[in-house]
N, C-alpha and C positions, 0 to 999 in steps of 0.2 A: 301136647299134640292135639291139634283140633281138625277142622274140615279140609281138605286140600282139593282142590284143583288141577287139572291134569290139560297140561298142551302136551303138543310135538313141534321137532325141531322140523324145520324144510327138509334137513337130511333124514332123520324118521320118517317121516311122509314120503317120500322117496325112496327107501328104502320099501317100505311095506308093497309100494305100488311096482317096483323092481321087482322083489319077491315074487307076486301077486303075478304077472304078466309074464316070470320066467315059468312058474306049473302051469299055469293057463294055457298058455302058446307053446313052448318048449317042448313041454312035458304031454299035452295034448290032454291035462287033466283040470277044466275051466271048476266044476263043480268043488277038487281038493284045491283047488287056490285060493274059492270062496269062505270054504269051511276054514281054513286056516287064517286069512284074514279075519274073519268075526275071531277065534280064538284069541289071538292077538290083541284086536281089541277091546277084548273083553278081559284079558290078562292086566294089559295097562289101564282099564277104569277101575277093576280089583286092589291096584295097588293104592290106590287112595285111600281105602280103608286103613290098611296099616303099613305105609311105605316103609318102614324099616323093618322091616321082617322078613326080608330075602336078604343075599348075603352079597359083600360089598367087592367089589372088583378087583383083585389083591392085584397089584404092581410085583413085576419082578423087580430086584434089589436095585438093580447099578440103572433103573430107568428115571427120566425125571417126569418127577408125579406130574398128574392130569390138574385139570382146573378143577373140577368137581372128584366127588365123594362118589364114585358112580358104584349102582347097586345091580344087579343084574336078576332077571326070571328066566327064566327056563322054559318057553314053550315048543315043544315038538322038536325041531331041529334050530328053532332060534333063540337065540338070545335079545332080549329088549334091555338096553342098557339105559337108564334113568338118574336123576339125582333130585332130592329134598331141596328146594327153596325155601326156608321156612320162614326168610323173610316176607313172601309174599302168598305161605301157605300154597304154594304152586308143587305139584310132579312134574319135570321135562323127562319128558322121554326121547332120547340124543339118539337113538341107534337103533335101529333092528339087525342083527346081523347072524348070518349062518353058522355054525355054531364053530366047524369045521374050518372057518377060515380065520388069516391069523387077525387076531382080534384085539390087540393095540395098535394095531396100523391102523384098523378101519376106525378105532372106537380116537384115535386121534386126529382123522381124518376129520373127524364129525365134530369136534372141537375146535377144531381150526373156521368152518366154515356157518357156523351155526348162533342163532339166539332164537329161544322159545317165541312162537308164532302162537297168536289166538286162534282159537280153534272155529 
């Protein structure tokens, strides 16, 4: 385990900026949209330190597994879903999503349409 690196996918970016624009505007709370973005981002350059050390994304039984190993954190009411490249010492972080909503749809969504973008 040595240095890693950390992109996001188009759909991570996306999402955060989704997130970010529904408290801002929505919610009429610009400053908690701010503050939870840096958290966020600051959750997902945390993980490069020791990317396995949050817990891995359990599959229900009768589903057919995802392409990656996806590990998931826990910020506020999101979920950042990510997986190890360690061919190329890379984190992708694939998802950000509500915690609340259902979460192999989205986290398949993001799979479907996605490869790590430089940052």
């Amino acid at each position: 385990m040595g240095t890693y690196n950390l992109t996001y996918t188009e759909t991570a970016k996306r999402n955060i900026i989704e997130i970010a624009g529904y408290i801002s505007h929505e919610l009429k709370a610009p400053e908690s949209a701010r503050k939870l973005v840096t958290k966020l981002m600051q959750a997902a350059a945390d993980i490069t330190v020791f990317p396995y050390a949050h817990s891995i994304h359990q599959m229900p039984q009768n589903e057919e597994p995802l392409k990656h190993e996806y590990r998931k954190i826990l910020v506020d009411n999101y979920f950042i879903f990510y997986y190890v490249d360690e061919t190329q010492s890379l984190i992708v972080v694939s998802a950000v999503i509500y915690a609340r909503r259902r979460l192999l749809k989205q986290l398949r969504k993001a799979e479907c349409s996605d490869k790590p973008q430089n940052q």
